[in-house]
VMD Tcl script that draws the C-alpha trace (Angstrom):
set ca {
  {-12.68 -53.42 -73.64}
  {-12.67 -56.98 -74.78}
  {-13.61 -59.83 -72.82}
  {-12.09 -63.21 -73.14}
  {-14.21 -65.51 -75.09}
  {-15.80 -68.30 -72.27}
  {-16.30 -70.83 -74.88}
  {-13.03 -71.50 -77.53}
  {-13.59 -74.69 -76.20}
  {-17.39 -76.78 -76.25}
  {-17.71 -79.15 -73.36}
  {-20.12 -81.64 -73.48}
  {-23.11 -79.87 -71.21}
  {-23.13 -77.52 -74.28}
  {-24.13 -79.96 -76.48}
  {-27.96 -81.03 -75.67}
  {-28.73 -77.10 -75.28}
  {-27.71 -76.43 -78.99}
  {-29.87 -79.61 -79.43}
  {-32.42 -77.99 -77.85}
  {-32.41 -74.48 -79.72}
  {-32.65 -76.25 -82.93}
  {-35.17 -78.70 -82.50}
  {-37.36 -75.74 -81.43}
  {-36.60 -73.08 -83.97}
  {-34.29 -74.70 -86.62}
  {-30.74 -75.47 -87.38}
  {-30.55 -72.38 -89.86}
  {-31.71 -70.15 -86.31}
  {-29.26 -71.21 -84.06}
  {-25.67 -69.38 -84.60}
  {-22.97 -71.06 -82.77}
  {-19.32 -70.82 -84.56}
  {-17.12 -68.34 -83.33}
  {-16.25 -66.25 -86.15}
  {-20.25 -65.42 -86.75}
  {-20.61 -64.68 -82.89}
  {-18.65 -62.13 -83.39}
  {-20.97 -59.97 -85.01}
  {-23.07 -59.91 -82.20}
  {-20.16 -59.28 -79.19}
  {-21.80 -55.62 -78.62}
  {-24.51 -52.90 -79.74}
  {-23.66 -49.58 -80.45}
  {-21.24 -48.73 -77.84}
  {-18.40 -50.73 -79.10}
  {-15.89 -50.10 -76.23}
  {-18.07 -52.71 -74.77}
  {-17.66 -56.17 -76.08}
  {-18.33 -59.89 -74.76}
  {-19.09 -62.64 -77.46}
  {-22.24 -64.61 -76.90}
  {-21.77 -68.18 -76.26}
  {-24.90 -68.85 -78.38}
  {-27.08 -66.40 -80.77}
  {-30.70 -67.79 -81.58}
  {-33.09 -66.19 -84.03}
  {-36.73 -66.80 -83.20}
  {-39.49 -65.68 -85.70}
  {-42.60 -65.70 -83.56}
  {-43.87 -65.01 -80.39}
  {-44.39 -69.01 -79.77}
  {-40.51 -69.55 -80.46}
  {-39.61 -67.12 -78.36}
  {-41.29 -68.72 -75.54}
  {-39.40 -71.78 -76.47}
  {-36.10 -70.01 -76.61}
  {-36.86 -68.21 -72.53}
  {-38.01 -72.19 -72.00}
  {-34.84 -74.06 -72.54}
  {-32.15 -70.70 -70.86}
  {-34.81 -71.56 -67.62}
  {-34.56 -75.34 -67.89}
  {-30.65 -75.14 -68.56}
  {-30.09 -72.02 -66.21}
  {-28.61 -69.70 -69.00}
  {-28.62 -65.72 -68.25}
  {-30.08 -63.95 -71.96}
  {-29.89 -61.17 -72.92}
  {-32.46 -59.66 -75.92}
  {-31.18 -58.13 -79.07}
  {-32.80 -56.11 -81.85}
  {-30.49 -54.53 -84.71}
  {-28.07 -53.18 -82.25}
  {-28.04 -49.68 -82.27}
  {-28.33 -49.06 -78.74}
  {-25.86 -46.80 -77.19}
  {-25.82 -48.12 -73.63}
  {-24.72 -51.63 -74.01}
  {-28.32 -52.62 -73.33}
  {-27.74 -55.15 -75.60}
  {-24.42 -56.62 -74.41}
  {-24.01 -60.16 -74.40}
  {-23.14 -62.07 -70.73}
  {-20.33 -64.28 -69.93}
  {-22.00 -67.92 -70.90}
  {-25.00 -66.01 -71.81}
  {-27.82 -66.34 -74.88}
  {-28.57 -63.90 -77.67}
  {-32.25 -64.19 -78.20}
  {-31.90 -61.20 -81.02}
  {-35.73 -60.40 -83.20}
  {-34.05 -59.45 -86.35}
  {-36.30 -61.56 -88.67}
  {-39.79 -61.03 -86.85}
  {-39.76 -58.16 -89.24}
  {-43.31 -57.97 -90.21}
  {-46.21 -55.71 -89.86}
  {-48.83 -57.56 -88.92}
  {-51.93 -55.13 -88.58}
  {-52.27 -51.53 -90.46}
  {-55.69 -49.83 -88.85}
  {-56.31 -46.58 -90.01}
  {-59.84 -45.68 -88.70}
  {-57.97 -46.55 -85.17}
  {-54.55 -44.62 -86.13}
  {-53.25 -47.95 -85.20}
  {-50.71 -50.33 -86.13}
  {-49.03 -53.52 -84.99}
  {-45.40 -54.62 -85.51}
  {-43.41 -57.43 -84.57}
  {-39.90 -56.17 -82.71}
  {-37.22 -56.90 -85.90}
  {-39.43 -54.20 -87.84}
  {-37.41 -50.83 -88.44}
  {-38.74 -47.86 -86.91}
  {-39.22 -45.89 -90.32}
  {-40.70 -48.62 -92.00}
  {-43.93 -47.65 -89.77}
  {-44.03 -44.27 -91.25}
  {-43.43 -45.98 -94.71}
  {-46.26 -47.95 -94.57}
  {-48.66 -45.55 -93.44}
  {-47.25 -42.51 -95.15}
  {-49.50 -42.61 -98.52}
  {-52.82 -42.22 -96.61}
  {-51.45 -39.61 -94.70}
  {-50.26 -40.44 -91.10}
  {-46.80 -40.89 -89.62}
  {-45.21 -42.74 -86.41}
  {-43.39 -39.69 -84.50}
  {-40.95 -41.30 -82.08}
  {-37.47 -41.04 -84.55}
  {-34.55 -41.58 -83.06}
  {-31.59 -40.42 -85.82}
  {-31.03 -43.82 -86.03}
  {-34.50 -44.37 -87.72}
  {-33.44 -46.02 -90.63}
  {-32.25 -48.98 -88.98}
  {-32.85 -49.17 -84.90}
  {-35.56 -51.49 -84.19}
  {-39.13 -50.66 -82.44}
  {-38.23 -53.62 -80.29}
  {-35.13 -52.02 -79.36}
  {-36.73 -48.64 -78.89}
  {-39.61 -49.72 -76.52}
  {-37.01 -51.33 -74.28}
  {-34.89 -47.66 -74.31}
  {-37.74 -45.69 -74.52}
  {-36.04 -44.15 -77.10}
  {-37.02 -40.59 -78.00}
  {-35.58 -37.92 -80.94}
  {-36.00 -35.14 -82.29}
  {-39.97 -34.86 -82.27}
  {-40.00 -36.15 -78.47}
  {-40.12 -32.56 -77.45}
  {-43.70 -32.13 -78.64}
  {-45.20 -35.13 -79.26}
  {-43.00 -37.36 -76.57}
  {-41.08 -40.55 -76.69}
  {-41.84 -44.09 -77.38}
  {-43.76 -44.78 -74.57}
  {-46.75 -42.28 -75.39}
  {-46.92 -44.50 -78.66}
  {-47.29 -47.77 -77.68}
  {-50.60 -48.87 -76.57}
  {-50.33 -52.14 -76.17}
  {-47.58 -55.46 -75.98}
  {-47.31 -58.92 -76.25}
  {-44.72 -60.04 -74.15}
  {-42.84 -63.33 -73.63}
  {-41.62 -63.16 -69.73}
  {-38.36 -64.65 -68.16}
  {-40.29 -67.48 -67.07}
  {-41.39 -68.51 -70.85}
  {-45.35 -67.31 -70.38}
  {-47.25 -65.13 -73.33}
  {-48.96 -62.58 -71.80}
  {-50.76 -59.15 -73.22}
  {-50.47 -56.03 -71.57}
  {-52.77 -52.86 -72.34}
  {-55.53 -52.96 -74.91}
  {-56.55 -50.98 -78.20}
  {-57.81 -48.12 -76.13}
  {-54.95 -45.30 -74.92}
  {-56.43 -45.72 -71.08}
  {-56.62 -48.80 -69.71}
  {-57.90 -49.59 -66.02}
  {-56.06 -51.19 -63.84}
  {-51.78 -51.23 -63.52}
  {-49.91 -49.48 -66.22}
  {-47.99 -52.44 -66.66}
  {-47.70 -51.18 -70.74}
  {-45.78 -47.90 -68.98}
  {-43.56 -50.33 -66.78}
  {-42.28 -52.46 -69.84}
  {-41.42 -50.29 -71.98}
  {-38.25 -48.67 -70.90}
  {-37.32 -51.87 -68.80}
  {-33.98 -52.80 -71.38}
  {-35.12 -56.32 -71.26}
  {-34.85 -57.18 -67.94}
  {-38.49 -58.10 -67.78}
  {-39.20 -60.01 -70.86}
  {-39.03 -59.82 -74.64}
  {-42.25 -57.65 -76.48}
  {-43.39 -59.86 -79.60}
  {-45.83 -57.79 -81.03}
  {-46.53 -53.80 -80.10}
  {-49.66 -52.09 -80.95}
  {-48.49 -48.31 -81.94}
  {-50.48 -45.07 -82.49}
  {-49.95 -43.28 -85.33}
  {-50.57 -39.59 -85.95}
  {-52.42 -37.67 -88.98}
  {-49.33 -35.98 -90.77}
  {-49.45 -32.13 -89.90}
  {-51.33 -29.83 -92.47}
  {-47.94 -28.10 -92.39}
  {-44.61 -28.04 -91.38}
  {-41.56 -25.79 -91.17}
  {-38.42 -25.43 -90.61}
  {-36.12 -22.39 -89.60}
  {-32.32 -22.64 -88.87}
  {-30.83 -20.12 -86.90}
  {-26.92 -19.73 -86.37}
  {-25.24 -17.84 -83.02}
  {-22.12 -16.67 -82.44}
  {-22.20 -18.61 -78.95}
  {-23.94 -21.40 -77.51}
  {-25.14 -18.93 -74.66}
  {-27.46 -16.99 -77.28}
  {-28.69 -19.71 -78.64}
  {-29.53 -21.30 -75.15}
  {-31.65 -17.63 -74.86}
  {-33.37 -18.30 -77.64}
  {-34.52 -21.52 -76.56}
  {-35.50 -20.56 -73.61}
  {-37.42 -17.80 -74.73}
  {-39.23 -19.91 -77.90}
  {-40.29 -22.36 -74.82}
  {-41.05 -18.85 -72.55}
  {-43.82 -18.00 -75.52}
  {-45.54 -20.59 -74.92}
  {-44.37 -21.92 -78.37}
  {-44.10 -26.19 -78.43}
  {-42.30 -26.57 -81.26}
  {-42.32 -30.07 -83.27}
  {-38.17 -30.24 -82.57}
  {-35.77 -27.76 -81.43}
  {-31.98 -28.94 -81.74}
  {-28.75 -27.33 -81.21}
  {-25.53 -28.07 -82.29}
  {-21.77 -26.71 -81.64}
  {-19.06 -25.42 -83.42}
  {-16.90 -28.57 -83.40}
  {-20.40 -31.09 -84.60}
  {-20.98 -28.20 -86.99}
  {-17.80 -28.71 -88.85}
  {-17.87 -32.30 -88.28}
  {-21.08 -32.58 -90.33}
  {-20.29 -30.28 -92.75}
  {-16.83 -32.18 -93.44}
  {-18.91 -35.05 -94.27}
  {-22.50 -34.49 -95.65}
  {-21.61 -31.34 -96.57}
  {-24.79 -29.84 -96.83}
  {-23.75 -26.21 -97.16}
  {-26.70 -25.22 -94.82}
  {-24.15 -24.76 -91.30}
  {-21.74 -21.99 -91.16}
  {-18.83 -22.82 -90.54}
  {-17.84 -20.11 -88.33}
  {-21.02 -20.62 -86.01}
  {-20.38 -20.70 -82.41}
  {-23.72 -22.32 -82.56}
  {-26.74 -23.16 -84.81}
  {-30.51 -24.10 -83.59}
  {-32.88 -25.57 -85.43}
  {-36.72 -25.56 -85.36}
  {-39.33 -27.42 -86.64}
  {-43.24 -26.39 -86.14}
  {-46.16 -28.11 -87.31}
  {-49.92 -27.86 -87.13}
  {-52.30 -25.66 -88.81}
  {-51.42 -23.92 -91.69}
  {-52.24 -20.41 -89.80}
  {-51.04 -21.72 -87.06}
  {-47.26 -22.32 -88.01}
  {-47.59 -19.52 -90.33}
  {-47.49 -17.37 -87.31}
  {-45.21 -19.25 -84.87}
  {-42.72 -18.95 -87.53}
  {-42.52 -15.40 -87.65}
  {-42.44 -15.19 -84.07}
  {-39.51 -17.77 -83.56}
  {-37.52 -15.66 -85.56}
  {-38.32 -12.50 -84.13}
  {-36.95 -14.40 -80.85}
  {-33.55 -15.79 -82.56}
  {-32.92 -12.22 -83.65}
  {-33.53 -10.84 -80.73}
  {-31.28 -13.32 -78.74}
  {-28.46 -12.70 -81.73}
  {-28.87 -14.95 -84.49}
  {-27.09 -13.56 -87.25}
  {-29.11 -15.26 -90.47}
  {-31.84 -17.20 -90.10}
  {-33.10 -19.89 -92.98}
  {-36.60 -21.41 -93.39}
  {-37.92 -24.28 -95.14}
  {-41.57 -25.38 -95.86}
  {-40.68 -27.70 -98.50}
  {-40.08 -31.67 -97.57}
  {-36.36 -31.56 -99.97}
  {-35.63 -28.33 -98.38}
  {-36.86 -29.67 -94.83}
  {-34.63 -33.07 -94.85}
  {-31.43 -31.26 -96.38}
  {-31.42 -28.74 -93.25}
  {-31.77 -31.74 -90.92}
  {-29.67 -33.98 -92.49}
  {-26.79 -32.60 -90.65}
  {-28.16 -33.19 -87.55}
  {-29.26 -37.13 -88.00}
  {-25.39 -37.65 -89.21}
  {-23.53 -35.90 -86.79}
  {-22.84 -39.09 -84.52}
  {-21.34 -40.80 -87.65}
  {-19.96 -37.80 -88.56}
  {-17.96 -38.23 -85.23}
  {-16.35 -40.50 -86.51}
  {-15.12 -38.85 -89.59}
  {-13.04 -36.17 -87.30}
  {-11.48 -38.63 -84.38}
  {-10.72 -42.72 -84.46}
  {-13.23 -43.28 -81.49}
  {-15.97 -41.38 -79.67}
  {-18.43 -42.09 -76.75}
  {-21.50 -40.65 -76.74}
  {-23.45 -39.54 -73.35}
  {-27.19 -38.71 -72.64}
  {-28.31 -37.32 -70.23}
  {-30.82 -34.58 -69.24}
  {-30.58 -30.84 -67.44}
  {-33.51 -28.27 -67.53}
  {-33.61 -26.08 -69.92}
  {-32.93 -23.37 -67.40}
  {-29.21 -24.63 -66.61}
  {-28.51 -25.21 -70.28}
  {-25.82 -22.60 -70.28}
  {-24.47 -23.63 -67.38}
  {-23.69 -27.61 -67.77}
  {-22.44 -26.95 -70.78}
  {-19.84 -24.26 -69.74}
  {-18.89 -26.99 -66.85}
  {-18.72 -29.29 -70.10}
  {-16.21 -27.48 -71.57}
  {-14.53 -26.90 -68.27}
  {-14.02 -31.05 -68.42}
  {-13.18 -30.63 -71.69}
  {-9.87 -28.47 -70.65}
  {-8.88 -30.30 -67.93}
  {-9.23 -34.02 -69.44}
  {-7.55 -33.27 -72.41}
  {-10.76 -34.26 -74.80}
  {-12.01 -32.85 -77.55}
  {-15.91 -32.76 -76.69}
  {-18.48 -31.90 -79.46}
  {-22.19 -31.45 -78.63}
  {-25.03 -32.21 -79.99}
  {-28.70 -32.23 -78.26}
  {-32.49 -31.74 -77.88}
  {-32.97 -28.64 -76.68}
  {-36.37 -27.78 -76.54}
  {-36.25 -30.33 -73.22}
  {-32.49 -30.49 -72.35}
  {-31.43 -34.15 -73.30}
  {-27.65 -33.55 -73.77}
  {-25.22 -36.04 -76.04}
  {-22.15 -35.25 -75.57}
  {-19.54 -36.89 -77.88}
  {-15.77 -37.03 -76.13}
  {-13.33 -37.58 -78.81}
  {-10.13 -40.29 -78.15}
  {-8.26 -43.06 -79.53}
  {-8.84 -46.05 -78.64}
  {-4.88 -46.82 -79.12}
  {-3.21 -44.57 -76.85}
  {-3.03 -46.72 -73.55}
  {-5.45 -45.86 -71.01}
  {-7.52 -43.19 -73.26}
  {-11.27 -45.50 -72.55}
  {-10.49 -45.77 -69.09}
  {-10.45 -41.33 -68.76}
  {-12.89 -40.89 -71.04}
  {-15.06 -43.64 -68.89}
  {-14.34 -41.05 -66.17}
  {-14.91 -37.90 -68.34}
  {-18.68 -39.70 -68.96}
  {-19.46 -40.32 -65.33}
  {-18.43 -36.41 -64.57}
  {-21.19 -35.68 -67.19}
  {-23.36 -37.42 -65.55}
  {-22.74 -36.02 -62.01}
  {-23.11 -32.70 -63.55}
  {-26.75 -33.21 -65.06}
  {-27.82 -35.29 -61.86}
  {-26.57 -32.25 -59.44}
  {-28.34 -29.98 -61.82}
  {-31.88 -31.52 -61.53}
  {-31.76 -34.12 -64.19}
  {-31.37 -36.93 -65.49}
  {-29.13 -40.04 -66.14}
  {-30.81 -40.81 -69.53}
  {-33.11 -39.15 -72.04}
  {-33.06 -42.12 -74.57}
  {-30.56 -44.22 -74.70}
  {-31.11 -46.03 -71.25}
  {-29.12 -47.06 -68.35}
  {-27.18 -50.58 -70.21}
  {-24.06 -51.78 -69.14}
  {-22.74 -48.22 -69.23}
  {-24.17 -46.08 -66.70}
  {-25.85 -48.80 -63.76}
  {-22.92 -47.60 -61.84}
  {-24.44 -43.80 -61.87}
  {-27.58 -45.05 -60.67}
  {-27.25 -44.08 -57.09}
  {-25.77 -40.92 -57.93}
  {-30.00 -40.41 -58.58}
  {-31.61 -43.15 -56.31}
  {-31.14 -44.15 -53.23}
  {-31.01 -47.56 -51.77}
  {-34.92 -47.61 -50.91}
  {-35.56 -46.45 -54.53}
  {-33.04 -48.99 -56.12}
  {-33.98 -51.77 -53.84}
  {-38.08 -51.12 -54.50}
  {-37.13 -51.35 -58.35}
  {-35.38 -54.84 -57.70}
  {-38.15 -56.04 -56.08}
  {-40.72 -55.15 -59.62}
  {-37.65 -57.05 -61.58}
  {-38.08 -60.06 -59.56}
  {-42.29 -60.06 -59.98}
  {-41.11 -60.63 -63.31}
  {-37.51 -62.24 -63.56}
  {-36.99 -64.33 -60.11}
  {-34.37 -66.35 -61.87}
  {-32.49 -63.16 -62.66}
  {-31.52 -64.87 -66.46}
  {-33.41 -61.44 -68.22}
  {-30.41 -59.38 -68.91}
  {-28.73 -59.48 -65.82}
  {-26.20 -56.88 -64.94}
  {-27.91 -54.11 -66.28}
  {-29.59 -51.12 -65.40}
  {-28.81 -51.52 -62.04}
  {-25.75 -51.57 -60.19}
  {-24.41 -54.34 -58.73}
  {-22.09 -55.58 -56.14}
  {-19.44 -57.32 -58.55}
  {-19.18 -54.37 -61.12}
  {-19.93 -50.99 -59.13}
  {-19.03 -51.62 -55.11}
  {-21.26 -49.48 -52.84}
  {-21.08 -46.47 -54.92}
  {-21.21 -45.20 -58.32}
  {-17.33 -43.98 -58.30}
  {-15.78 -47.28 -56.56}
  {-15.42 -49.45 -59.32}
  {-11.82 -50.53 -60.06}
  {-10.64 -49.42 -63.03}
  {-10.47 -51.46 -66.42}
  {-13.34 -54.20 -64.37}
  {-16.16 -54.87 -67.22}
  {-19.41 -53.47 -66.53}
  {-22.70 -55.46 -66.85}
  {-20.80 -59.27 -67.11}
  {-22.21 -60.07 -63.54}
  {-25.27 -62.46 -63.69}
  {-27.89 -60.91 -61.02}
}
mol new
graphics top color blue
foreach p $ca { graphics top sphere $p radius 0.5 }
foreach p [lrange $ca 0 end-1] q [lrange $ca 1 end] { graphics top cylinder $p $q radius 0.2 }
display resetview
């Protein structure tokens, strides 16, 4: 849904802002004509767009301050913007709101090895950390599939995960320290060099936050020794039900693998269609893949023994990998198959949430039960070594009315992993898309306690307000009760 734009017209109070924003950070750093707003009306969930009434590019920590300075002084609700991958509308702009987006604080700034340590600004891409450190032998593990080009700004305010978050765990058991610029302008440092820190975890309560309680300027990461070796095995099922057994039982072995995915017959296709690795039957009901690392001896026998388990839960081939070529072409598939979405229907919107493993087979025959009864094609794709489900529903944006069922088709999803012991979100956060779910997990003492940690930080409410939690003028009372076609997240908190 589009939102009207609040500013085709300037009126004068406008005027000594922009003033403002480039005095501190530079004429070239402040974008304000329409057409190039419009690059930065939404993230990665495009249904959702609302065109800033100003963008501003900082490049330090110190104009960043500046920048949360002047939206205090002038009253302005921001909202903070990396490369705009997210999937939540995290990143949606606010009616009369600021972009403050990091794109060019791109740089590395530290590189410690004898630590397996390194600090980044936000704007720097969350492969380029591997990149750098690759060629003495260590590797950053958090890798969302959109690696190549999400932010590490972005993914410390998601949290974001991937495919090596079963084992090794998501952003947040990476990130050892920040430098944060807070809603009221102040530079402050939270955690140390050191993973334990005494006192508050206030490290643990930023990242994850989606910008509601400040901007990170510089992150201190831990980097890992790369793995003496690594393989991969890709098994394909007949059904999604064996391969859920196999899962279960790889877990049940006391196996951790590195990454355990699973994809269906409809994201098979889809991938295959376009990357066309050769690597996916076609005519798979299912395919899992598997990725161990560790000791030589020690992946040398947890391979054999995950594919003694496949077999046994009905895999028909199975196909192994040591080799890095051979590794990336079997997961290539998988890091495409969102874009390969869009290859097999005009629009798609992608959920995430989480279910134990244990009801795996379960929410995702209820899944397909939706998928009858709405009308919508529904391919998935997901971590399944610890349950974190993305559904893609398939529509077109044309046909009147399509968004507004498939908005309802998503919030089923949701209900479903929620009633079945999990989670909202796995990795893409809460946004503008699913702070109406919220209470469908908290109650009002839980949601009201979490308000009160936002305000420690953002009193003035300017620090991406309408997200992440519901609120009165976009969700009513309840997580089903908002009208349809009303915008969700324009509210200013």
């Amino acid at each position: 849904m589009i939102l009207k734009n609040p500013f085709a017209t300037r009126s004068d109070r406008w005027q000594p802002i922009i003033q403002a924003f480039t005095k501190a950070l530079g004429a070239q750093n402040v974008i304000r004509r329409k057409d190039e707003l419009l690059t930065y009306e939404c993230d990665g969930l495009a249904a959702y767009r609302q065109r800033p009434a100003l963008v501003v590019l900082p490049r330090t920590t110190e104009e960043v301050a500046q920048a949360v300075k002047i939206c205090r002084e002038y009253q302005l609700p921001w909202v903070a913007r990396g490369a705009g991958t997210g999937l939540s509308g995290g990143a949606l702009p606010v009616e009369n709101g600021v972009l403050i987006v990091t794109a060019k604080m791109k740089r590395i700034l530290k590189v410690d090895l004898a630590n397996q340590r390194v600090v980044v600004q936000p704007g720097v891409i969350n492969n380029w950390v591997t990149q750098a450190v690759s060629g003495a032998g260590f590797y950053y593990a958090p890798d969302p599939s959109s690696q190549i080009i999400c932010s590490i700004g972005g993914n410390i305010a998601e949290n974001s995960g991937g495919v090596h978050c079963l084992k090794y765990g998501v952003t947040t058991n990476h990130v050892l320290g920040l430098k944060i610029v807070t809603p009221e302008g102040e530079i402050l440092d939270l955690g140390g060099l050191v993973p334990e820190m005494p006192g508050y975890d206030l490290t643990g309560l930023f990242v994850g936050s989606e910008g509601t309680l400040g901007i990170a300027t510089e992150i201190t990461l831990r980097i890992l020794k790369t793995p003496e070796a690594v393989c991969v095995l890709l098994a394909d099922f007949e059904s999604i039900e064996a391969a859920g057994g196999a899962v279960a039982d790889i877990i049940s072995a006391g196996i951790i693998p590195a990454g355990m995915e699973m994809m269906d017959n409809l994201s098979i296709n889809a991938v295959e269609d376009v990357v066309a690795t050769g690597c996916y039957p076609r005519d798979a009901g299912a395919i899992l893949l598997v990725e161990l690392d560790g000791l030589e001896v020690e992946v040398s026998g947890n391979k054999q023994r995950v594919a003694e388990l496949c077999r046994q839960n009905g895999a028909r081939q199975i196909t192994s990998a040591s080799d890095g070529e051979t590794r990336l072409k079997l997961w290539k598939g998988r890091k495409a198959a969102f874009a390969a979405a869009g290859k097999i229907s005009p629009n798609y919107f992608v959920q995430d949430g989480v279910i134990p493993r244990t009801k795996l087979v379960q929410v995702l025959g209820e899944i397909e039960a939706l998928s009858r009864e709405s009308g919508f094609a529904i391919a998935n794709v997901f971590h399944a070594g610890d349950g974190n489900l993305h559904p893609l529903i398939l529509y077109d944006q044309a046909v009147p009315g399509a968004f507004e069922k498939v908005e309802k088709v998503g919030e089923e999803i949701l209900r479903l992993c929620v009633e079945a012991g999990g989670s909202l979100s796995g990795e893409h956060g809460i946004g503008a898309d699913k702070n109406c779910s919220m209470p469908r997990m908290f109650n009002e003492v839980d949601l009201e306690t979490m308000q009160y940690v936002r305000a420690v930080f953002n009193p003035d409410g300017l620090a991406n307000p309408g997200k992440l939690f519901p609120t009165p003028r976009t969700c009513g009372e309840a997580a089903n009760q908002r009208p349809q076609g009303e915008f969700k997240g324009a509210s200013v908190f």
